[in-house]
C-alpha positions in Angstrom: 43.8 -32.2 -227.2 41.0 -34.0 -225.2 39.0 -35.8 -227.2 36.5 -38.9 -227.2 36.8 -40.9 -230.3 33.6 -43.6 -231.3 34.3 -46.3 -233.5 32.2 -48.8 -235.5 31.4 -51.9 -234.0 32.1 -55.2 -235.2 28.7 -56.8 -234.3 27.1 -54.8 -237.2 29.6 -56.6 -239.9 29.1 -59.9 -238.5 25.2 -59.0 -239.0 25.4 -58.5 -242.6 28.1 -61.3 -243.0 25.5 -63.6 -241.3 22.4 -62.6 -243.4 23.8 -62.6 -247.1 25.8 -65.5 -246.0 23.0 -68.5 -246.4 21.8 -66.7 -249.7 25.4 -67.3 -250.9 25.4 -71.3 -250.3 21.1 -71.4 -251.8 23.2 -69.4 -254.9 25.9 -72.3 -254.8 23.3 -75.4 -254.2 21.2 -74.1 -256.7 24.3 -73.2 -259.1 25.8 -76.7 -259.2 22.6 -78.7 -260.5 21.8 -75.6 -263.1 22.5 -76.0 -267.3 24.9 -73.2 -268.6 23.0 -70.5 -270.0 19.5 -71.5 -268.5 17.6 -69.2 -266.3 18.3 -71.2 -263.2 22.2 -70.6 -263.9 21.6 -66.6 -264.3 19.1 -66.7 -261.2 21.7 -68.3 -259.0 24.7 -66.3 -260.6 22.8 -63.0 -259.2 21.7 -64.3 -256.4 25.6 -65.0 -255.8 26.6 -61.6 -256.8 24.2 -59.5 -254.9 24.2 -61.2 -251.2 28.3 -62.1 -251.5 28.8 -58.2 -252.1 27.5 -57.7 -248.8 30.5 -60.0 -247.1 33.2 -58.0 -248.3 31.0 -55.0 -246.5 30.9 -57.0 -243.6 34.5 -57.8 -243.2 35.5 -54.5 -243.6 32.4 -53.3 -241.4 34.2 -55.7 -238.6 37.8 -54.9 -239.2 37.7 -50.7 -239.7 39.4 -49.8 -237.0 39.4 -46.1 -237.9 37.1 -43.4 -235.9 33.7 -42.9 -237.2 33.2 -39.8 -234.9 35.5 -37.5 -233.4 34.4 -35.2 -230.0 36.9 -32.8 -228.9 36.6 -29.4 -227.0 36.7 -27.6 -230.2 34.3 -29.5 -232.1 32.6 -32.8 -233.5 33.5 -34.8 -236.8 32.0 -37.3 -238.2 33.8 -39.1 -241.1 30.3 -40.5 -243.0 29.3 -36.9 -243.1 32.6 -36.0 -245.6 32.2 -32.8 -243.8 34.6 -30.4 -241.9 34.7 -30.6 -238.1 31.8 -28.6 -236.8 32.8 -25.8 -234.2 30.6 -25.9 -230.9 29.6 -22.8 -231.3 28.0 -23.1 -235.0 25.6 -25.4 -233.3 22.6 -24.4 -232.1 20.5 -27.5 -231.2 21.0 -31.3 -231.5 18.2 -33.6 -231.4 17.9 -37.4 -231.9 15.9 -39.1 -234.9 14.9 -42.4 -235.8 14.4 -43.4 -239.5 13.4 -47.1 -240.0 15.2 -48.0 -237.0 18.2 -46.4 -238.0 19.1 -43.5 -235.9 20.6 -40.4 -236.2 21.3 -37.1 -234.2 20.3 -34.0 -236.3 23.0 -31.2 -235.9 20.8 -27.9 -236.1 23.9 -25.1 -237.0 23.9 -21.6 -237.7 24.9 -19.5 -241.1 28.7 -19.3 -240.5 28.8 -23.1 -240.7 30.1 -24.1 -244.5 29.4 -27.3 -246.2 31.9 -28.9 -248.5 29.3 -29.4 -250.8 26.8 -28.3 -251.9 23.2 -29.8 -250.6 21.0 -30.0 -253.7 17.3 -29.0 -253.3 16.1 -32.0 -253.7 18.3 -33.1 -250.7 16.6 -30.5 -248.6 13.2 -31.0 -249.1 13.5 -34.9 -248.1 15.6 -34.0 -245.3 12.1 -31.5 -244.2 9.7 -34.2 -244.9 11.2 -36.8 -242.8 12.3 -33.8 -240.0 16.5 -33.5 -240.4 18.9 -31.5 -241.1 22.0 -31.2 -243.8 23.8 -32.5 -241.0 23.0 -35.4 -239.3 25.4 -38.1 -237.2 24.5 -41.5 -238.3 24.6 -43.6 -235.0 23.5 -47.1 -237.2 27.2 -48.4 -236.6 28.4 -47.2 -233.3 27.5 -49.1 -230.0 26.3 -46.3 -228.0 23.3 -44.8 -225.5 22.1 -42.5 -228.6 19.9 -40.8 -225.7 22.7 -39.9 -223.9 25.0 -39.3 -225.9 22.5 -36.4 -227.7 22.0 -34.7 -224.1 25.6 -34.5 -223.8 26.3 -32.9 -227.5 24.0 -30.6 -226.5 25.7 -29.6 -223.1 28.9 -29.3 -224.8 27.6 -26.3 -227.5 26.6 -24.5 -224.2 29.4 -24.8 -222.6 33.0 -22.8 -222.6 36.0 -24.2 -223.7 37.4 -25.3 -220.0 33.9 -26.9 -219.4 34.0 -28.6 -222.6 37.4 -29.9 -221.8 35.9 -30.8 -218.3 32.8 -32.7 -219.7 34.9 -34.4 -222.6 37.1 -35.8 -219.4 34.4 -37.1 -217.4 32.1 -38.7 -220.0 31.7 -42.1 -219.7 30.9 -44.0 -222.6 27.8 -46.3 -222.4 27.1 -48.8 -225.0 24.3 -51.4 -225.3 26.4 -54.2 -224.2 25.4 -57.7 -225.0 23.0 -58.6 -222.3 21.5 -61.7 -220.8 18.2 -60.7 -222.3 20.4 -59.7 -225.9 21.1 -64.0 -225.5 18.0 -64.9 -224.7 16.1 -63.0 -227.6 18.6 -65.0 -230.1 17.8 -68.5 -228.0 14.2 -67.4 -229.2 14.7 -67.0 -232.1 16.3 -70.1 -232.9 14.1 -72.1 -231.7 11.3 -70.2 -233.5 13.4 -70.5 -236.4 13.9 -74.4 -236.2 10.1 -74.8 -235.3 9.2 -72.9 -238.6 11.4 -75.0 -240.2 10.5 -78.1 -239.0 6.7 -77.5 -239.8 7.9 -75.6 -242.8 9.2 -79.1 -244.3 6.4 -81.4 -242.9 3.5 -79.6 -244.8 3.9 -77.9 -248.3 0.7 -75.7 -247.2 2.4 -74.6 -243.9 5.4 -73.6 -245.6 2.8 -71.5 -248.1 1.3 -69.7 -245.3 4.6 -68.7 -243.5 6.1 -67.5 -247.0 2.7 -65.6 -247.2 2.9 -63.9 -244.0 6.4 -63.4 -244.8 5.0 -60.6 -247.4 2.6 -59.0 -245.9 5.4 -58.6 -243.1 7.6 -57.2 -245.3 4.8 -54.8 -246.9 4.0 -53.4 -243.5 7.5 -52.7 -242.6 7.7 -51.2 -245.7 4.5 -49.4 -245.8 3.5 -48.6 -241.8 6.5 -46.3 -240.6 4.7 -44.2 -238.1 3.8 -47.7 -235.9 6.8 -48.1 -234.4 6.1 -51.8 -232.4 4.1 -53.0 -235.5 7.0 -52.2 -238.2 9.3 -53.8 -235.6 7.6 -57.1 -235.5 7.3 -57.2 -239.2 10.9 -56.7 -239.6 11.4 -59.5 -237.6 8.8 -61.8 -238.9 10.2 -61.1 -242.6 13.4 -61.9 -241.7 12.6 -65.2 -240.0 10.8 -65.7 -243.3 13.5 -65.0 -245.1 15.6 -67.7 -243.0 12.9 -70.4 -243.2 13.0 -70.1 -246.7 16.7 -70.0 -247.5 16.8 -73.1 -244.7 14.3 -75.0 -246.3 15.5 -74.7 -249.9 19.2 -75.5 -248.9 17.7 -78.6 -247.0 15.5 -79.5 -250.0 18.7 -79.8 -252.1 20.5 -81.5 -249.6 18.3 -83.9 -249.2 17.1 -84.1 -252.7 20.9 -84.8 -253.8 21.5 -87.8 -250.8 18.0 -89.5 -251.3 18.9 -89.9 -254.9 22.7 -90.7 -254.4 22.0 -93.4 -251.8 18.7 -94.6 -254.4 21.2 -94.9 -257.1 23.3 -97.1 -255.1 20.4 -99.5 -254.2 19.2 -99.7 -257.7 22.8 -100.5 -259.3 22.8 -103.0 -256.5 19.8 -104.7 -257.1 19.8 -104.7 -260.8 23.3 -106.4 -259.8 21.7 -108.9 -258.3 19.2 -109.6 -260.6 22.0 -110.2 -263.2 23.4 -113.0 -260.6 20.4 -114.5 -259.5 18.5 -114.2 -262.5 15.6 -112.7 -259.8 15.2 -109.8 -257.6 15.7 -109.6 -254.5 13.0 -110.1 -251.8 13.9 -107.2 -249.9 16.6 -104.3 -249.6 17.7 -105.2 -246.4 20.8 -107.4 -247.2 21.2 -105.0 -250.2 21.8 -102.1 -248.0 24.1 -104.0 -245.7 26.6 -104.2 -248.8 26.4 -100.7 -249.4 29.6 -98.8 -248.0 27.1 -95.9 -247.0 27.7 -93.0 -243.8 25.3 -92.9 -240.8 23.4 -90.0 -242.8 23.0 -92.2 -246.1 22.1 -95.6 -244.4 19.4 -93.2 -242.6 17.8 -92.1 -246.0 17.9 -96.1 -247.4 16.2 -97.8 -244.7 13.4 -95.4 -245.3 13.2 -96.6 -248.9 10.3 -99.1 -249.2 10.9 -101.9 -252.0 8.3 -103.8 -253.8 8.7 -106.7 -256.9 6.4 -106.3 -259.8 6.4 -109.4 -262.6 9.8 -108.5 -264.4 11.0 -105.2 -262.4 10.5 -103.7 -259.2 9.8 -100.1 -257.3 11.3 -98.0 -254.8 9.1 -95.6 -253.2 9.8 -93.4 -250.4 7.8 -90.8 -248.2 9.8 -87.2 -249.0 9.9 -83.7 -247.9 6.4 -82.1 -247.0 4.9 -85.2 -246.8 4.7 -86.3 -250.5 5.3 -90.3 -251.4 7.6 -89.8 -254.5 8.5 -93.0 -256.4 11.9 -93.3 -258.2 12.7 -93.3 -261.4 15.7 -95.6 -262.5 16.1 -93.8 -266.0 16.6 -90.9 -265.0 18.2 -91.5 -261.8 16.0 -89.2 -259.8 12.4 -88.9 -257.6 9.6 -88.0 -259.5 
């Protein structure tokens, strides 16, 4: 039988693998530090939970190999439906719809078409209010023209069998390949992303005002459905949000556990030397020197500034978002 079979494509998966993905590792960073049974430890167990369910969705969203939707010169299937195959002539009119972004093509059929199940009233009347049907194709994972591929559904129901079989031949399949301009918009949005950052972690009030336009991002593409270009830029402004923050908290920790690793070091070192010498040291620099630190640790020590008081001494360093933090040897930590 001639037939045109569209299949999921792997870029979606890889999507939703790469956005729950740094939520995991904030969950981990945030997990290892955290007491048993505190509300840190719960907060990062659910964060865990929730985002790493959606990498088991994306692995199988990349590996399903099976046909979403079937076209043949008898009918159309679609296997997200869990609906029969619909007969060409049981369809009256297909048209294309956009819901959030996601779209769909409405399948408009007449009385001798059956559904497996029954469609609750409920089901009905939201179907009305946001204008489709009881059957609708969900285009959300399939690489395709959704424009043209709705003009030629609605050919095909017109058509006789031999056309059908004629059209089903011919069609050529167009998807929205990845594009020279698909590269470039991801080129952007790095380097919006890694300037957000950067100014995110140089001023504590700059990284304020981006998680606060964050929200009201998210509330208008939550809130403004009918402005199709404003919900758009939301969406992406709350999601490189949502990246800046999940960047500058797992950066944060990073840097919070180095900075007080390679602190550690120094004071054990000194206080060492003090034991020998019976003084401090005059500076940190031959201290350091002894250390057996990596390029990134020696980085973070020669920006440790040393001072002697009468009987003990200071380190002080300047931090994240621009805060001087002096450390404390007791505790073994930045305060």
């Amino acid at each position: 039988m001639t037939e045109i079979k569209l299949y999921k494509t792997t870029t979606k998966g890889l999507k939703i693998i790469g956005m729950c993905l740094p939520f995991v590792v904030l969950g981990l960073f945030l997990l290892s530090d955290a007491t048993f049974g505190s509300t840190n430890y719960i907060m990062s167990w659910l964060c865990i939970c929730f985002f790493g369910l959606g990498i088991p969705i994306g692995l199988f969203q990349t590996f399903d190999k099976r046909p979403q939707i079937i076209i043949s010169e008898n009918g159309i299937w679609d296997r997200t439906t869990n609906q029969d195959e619909v007969k060409w002539e049981q369809i009256i009119e297909a048209y294309l719809l956009d819901i959030h972004g996601q779209k769909f093509i409405s399948l408009v059929t007449d009385e001798t078409f059956v559904f497996k199940k029954k469609i609750y009233k409920w089901a009905e009347k939201i179907n009305r209010e946001i204008g489709a049907q009881n059957l609708n194709l969900h285009l959300g994972q399939i690489n395709i023209d959704e424009i043209e591929l709705t003009n030629f559904l609605n050919r095909l129901c017109k058509e006789n069998i031999e056309e059908r079989r004629k059209l089903i031949k011919t069609f050529k399949i167009k998807s929205a390949d990845f594009s020279i301009s698909d590269l470039q918009k991801i080129l952007v949005y790095i380097l919006v992303s890694v300037a957000l950052l950067l100014l995110s972690l140089s001023s504590f009030a700059a990284f304020m005002t981006i998680m606060i336009v964050m929200g009201i991002s998210a509330f208008i593409a939550r809130w403004r459905p009918d402005n199709l270009t404003l919900r758009r830029y939301a969406g992406t402004a709350t999601w490189l949000g949502l990246i800046n923050m999940v960047l500058c908290f797992g950066i944060i920790k990073v840097y919070d556990n180095i900075t007080e690793d390679v602190a550690e070091q120094v004071a054990i070192e000194i206080e060492e030397f003090q034991r020998q010498n019976a003084t401090f040291p005059i500076d940190i620099k031959s201290i350091n020197e002894k250390l057996e630190l990596n390029f990134i640790e020696r980085y973070f020590a020669n920006q440790i500034d040393y001072k002697t008081l009468d009987n003990d001494y200071e380190l002080e360093a300047n931090m994240l978002f621009g805060k001087r933090r002096k450390y404390d040897k007791n505790n073994s930590e930045w305060k």
